[in-house]
C-alpha positions in Angstrom: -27.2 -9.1 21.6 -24.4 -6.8 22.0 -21.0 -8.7 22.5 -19.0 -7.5 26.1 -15.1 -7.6 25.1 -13.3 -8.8 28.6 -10.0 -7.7 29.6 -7.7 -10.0 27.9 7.6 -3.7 -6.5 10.4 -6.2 -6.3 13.2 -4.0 -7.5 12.1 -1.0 -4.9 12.0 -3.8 -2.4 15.5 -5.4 -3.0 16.9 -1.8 -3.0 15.8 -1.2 0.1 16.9 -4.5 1.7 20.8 -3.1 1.2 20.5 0.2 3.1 20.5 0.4 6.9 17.4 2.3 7.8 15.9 4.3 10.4 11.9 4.7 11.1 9.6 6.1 13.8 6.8 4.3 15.5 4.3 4.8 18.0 2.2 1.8 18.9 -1.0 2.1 20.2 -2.4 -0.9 21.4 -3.0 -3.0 25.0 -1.6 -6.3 26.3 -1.3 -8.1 22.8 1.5 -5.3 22.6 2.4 -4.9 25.9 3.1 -8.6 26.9 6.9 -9.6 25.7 7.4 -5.3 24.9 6.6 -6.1 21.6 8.1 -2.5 20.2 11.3 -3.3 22.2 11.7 -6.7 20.1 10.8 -5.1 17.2 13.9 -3.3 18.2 16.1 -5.8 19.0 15.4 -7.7 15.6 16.1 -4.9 13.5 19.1 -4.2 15.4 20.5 -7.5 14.5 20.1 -6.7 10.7 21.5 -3.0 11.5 18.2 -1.3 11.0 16.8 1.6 13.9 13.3 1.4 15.5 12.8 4.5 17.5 9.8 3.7 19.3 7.1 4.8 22.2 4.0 3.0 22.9 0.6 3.5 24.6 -0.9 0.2 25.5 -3.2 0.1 28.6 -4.5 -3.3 29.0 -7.8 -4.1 27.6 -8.2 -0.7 25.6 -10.5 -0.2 23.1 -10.0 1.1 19.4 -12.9 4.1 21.1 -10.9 4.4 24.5 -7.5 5.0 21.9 -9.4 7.4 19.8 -10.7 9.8 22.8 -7.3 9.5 25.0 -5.7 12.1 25.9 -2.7 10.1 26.5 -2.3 8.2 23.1 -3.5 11.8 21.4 -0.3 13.6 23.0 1.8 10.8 21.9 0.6 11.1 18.4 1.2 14.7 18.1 4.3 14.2 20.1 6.4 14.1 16.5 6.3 13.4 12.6 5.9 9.8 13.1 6.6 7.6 10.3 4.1 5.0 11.3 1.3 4.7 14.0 0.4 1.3 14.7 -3.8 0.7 15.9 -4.3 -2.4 18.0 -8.2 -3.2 19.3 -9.0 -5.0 22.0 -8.7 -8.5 21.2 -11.9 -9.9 21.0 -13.9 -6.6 19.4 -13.1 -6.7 15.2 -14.1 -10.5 15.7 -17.8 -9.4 16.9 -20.9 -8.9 14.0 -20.2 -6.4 11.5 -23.3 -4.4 12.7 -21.7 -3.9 15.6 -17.9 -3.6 14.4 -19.1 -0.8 11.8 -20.6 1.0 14.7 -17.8 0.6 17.6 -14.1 0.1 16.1 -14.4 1.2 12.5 -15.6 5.1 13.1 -12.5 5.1 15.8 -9.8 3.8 13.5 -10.5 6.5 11.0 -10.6 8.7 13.4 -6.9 7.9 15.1 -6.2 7.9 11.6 -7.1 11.7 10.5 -5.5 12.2 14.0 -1.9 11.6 13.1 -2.7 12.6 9.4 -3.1 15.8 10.9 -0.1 16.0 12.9 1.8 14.9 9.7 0.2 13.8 6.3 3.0 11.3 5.5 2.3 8.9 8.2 1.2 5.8 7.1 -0.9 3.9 9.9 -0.5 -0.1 10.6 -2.8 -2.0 11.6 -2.0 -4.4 14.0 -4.1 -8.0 12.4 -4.0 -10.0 15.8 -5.3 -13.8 16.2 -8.0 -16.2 17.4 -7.7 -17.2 21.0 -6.6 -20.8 21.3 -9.8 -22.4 21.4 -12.0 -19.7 20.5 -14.1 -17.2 22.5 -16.6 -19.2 24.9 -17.6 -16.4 26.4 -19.3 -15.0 23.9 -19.6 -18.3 21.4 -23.5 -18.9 22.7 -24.3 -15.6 20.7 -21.8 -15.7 17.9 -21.1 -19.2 16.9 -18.6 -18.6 14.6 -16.2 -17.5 17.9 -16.6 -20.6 19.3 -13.7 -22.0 17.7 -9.9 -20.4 16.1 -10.8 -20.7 12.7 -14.0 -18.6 12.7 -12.7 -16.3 15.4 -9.6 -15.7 13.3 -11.0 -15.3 10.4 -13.6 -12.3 11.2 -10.0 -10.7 13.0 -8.9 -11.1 9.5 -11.9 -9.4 7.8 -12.1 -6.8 9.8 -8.4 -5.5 9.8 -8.4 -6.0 6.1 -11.3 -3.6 6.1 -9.8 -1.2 8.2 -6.3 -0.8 6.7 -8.5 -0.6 3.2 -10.4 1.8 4.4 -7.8 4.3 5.8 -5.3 3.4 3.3 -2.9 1.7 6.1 -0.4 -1.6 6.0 -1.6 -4.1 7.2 0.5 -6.1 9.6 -0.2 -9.7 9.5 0.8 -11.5 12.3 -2.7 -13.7 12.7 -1.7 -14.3 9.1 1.9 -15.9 10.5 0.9 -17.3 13.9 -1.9 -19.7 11.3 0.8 -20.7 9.2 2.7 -21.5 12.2 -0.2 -23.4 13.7 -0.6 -25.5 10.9 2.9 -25.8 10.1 5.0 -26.0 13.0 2.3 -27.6 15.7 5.1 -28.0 18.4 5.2 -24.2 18.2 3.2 -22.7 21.4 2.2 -19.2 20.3 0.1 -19.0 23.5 0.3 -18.4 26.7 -0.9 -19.9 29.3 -4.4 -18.0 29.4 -4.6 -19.2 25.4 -5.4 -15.7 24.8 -1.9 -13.7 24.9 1.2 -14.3 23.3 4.5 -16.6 24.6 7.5 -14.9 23.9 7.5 -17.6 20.1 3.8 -16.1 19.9 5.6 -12.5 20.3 8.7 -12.9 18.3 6.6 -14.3 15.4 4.8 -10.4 15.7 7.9 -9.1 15.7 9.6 -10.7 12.7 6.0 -9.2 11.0 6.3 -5.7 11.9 9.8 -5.8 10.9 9.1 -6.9 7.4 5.9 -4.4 7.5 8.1 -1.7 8.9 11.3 -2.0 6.6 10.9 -3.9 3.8 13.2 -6.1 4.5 13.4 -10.1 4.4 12.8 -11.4 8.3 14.8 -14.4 7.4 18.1 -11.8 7.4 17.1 -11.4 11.5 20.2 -13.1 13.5 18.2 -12.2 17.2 16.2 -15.2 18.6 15.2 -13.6 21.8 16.4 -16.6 23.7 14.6 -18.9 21.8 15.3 -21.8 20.6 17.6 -21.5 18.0 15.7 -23.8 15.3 12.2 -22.4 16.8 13.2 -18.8 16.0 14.3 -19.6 12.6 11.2 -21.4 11.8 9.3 -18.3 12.9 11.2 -16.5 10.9 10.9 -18.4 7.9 7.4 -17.7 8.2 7.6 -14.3 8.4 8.9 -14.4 5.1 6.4 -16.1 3.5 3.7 -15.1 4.3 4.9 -11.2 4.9 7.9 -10.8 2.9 7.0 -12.4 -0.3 3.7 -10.6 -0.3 4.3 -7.3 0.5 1.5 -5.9 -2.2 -0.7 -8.0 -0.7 -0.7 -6.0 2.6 -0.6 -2.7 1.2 2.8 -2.0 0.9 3.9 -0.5 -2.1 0.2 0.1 -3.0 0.3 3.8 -2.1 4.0 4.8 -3.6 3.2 7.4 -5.9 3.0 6.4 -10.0 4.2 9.1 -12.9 1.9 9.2 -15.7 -0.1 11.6 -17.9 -1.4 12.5 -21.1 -0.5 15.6 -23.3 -2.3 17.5 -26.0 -0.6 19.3 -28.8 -1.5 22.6 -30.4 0.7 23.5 -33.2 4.0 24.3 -31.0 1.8 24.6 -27.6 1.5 21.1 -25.6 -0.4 20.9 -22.6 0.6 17.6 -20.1 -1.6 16.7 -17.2 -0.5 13.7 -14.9 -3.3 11.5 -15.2 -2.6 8.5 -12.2 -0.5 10.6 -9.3 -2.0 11.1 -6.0 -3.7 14.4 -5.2 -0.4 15.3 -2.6 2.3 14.4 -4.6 4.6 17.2 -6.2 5.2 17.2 -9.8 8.6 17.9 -11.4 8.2 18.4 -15.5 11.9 18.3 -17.9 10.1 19.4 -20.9 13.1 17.7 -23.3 14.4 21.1 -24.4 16.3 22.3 -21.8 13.5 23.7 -19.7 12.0 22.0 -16.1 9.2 23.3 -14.4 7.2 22.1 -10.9 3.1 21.8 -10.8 0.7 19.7 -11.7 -0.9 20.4 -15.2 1.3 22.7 -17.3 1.5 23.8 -21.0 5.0 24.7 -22.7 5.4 26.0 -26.2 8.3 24.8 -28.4 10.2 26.9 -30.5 10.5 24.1 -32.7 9.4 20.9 -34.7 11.0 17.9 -33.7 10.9 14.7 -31.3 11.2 15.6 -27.2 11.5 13.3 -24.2 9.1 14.8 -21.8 10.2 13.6 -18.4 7.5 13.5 -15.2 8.7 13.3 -11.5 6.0 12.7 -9.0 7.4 13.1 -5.6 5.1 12.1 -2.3 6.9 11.6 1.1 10.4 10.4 0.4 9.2 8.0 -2.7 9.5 9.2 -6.3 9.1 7.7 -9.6 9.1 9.1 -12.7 7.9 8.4 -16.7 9.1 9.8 -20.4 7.3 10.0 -23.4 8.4 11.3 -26.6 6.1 14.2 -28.2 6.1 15.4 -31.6 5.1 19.4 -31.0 4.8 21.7 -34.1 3.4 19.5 -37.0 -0.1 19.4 -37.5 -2.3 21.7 -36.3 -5.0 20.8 -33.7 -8.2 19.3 -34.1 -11.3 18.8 -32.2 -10.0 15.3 -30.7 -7.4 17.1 -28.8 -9.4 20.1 -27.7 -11.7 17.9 -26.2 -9.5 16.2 -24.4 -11.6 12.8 -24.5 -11.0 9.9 -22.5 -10.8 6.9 -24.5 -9.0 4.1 -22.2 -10.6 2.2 -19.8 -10.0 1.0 -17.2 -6.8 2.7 -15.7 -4.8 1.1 -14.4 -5.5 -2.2 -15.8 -4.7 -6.3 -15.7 -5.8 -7.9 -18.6 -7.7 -5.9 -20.9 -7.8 -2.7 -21.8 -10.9 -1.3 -23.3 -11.4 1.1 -26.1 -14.1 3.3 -26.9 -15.5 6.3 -29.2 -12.8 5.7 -31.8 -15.0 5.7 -34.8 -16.4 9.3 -33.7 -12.7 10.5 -33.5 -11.6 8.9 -36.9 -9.0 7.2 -35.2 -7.0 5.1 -37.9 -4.1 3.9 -36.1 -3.3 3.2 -32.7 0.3 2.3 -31.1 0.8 0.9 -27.4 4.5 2.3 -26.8 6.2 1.6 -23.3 8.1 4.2 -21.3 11.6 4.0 -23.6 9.1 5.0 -26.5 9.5 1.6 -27.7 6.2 0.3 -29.8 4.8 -3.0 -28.2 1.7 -3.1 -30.3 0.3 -1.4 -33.3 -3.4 -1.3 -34.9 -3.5 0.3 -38.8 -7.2 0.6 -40.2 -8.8 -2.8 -38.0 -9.0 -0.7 -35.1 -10.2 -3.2 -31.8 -12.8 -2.3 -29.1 -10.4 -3.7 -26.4 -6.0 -4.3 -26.4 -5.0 -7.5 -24.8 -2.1 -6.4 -22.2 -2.5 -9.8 -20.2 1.6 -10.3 -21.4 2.4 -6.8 -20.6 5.2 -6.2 -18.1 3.8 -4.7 -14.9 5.2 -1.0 -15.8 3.7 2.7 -17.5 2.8 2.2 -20.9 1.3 5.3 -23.0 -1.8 4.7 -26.3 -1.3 6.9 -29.4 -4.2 7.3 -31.1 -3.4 8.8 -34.7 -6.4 10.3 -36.9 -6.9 10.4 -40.5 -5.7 13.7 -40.6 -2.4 13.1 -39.1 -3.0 14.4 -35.7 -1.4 12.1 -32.8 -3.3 12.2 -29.5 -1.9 10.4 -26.4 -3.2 8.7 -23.3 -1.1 6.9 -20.8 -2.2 4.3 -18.7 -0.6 1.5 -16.0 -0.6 -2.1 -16.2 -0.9 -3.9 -13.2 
């Protein structure tokens, strides 16, 4: 039966956490947004730790994520500027419904909002707004989904589904069901609700604020000094939560997962090297220094060195206000090439990687020695003649790391690769 919905990186982060910042939002949504003016407190509490939320909003009550795709109202507002973030709010009850359903009514619609404001400007990351279980679950619909009839089940397909959704259309994922649990379970004397155990009290909407904020800026909630009339105690509880379970996990809710990474490999013939970025999004810009006194912009280039001798070949990738950048040092003009590097083989898997790295085709390449250097060219590891099918980088720093894979012949051929 079909369900009815009613009317109802630590460095980079701690960097950011010192500068006063500014960012653009447009919430799209219904009364879970509307009730409290949920943009206007995100507002307020940012103010308080001297950050800028210049907002609008579209939230008619009741709306669903297909009434925000096809309205003309929320469309204007999209292309209305370059947005730096677009927050997607269903109607309350319609992620909790059976995937068969969700996958046909709110999942097509959020990637479609989300090519909309792509559109209007690629570096807008959407937010997903992950809301929570009524207070008592959904009776109205519990006789044909059981799991509604309580929170815990109801909240937890919310949770699924969001998570699917800010996946899917690589989006952050704003937690607040995530907080308002923790709060639940934690603080009990805490009454998110209100009244109609569906919508947020003013606690239930300061705890969403305190969310977005850390979503939005990166920044520790527990810094906030607003309590938007709350009890003081209350709103630092809240806000201790926020941190917690937003703040200290950042990753975990896709921020930070989409900054662009610098890596590549290069290939050397004779004096001629040819460097292609190997782990950089397809948008990014590309910035090469060369190491002798040369820089050049674009993806996959090939320089040729007027002489033998040790470089530090810098990459900058560049993708929407975030950079980060790698160096590896080359040895150009020695050996002449052989058929490893014209081939170009891949022979590093999986990239990026947690534990293990795995090797393979080495014995077709007469590979003899292999050396895992990190990104000040220092060696971390080195194989000579016992040459492993798989490195162990479980005690690797998270960071770039490159694999030079030296032949009998003297020819040194490079891969880089990311540990996560």
């Amino acid at each position: 039966m079909t369900l009815k919905p009613t009317l109802l990186l630590l460095t980079f982060f701690f960097s950011l956490a010192l500068q006063a910042q500014t960012k653009s939002v447009l919430f799209i949504g219904n009364s879970y947004t509307g009730v409290n003016n949920l943009p206007q407190l995100t507002k307020d509490v940012a103010l308080s730790v001297g950050d800028t939320l210049l907002f609008d909003s579209h939230t008619p009550g009741g709306a669903q994520m297909q009434q925000h795709a096809t309205n003309a109202t929320a469309i204007q507002k999209i292309f209305s500027q370059p947005w730096d973030h677009v927050v997607l709010q269903a109607q309350s009850q319609e992620p909790s419904f059976g995937q068969a359903q969700v996958q046909q009514s709110v999942y097509p619609y959020a990637e479609i909002l989300c090519d909309t404001m792509r559109a209007n400007n690629s570096c807008t990351r959407p937010i997903f707004y992950r809301t929570w279980g009524r207070k008592n679950g959904d009776a109205g619909n519990c006789a044909v989904a059981p799991w509604l009839c309580t929170y815990e089940g109801m909240d937890s397909a919310l949770a699924f589904s969001y998570r699917k959704m800010a996946n899917d259309n690589d989006a952050f994922l704003s937690p607040v069901g995530d907080v308002w649990k923790y709060i639940r379970a934690n603080y009990p004397s805490i009454n998110l609700y209100a009244p109609d155990e569906s919508h947020p009290s003013l606690a239930g909407s300061y705890a969403a604020a305190c969310t977005f904020y850390a979503i939005i800026f990166q920044k520790d909630p527990s810094l906030i000094t607003h309590d938007a009339t709350l009890n003081a105690t209350v709103a630092q509880n809240i806000r201790a939560a926020a941190k917690l379970i937003v703040y200290d996990s950042l990753l975990n809710w896709n921020v930070g997962k989409f900054k662009p990474v610098a890596c590549f490999t290069y290939f050397i013939q004779g004096c001629t090297v040819s460097f292609d970025p190997t782990c950089s999004l397809n948008d990014s810009s590309y910035s090469w220094d060369t190491g002798d006194g040369v820089t050049t912009n674009g993806m996959n280039i090939v320089h040729t060195y007027s002489a033998g001798g040790a470089y530090d070949v810098t990459l900058l990738v560049s993708q929407c206000g975030q950079t980060h950048d790698t160096t590896i040092t080359i040895f150009p003009c020695t050996i002449g090439l052989n058929e490893l590097s014209a081939q170009k083989p891949n022979l590093i898997y999986p990239n990026p990687a947690h534990d293990m790295l795995n090797l393979e085709n080495l014995d077709k390449w007469d590979i003899t020695q292999i050396k895992v250097v990190d990104i000040q060219g220092k060696t971390i590891l080195t194989y000579i003649d016992d040459i492993p099918n798989s490195i162990d980088i479980s005690s690797l720093p998270k960071g770039t790391y490159s694999v030079q894979f030296i032949t009998k012949y003297g020819d040194l051929y490079s891969q880089t690769f990311v540990k996560e």
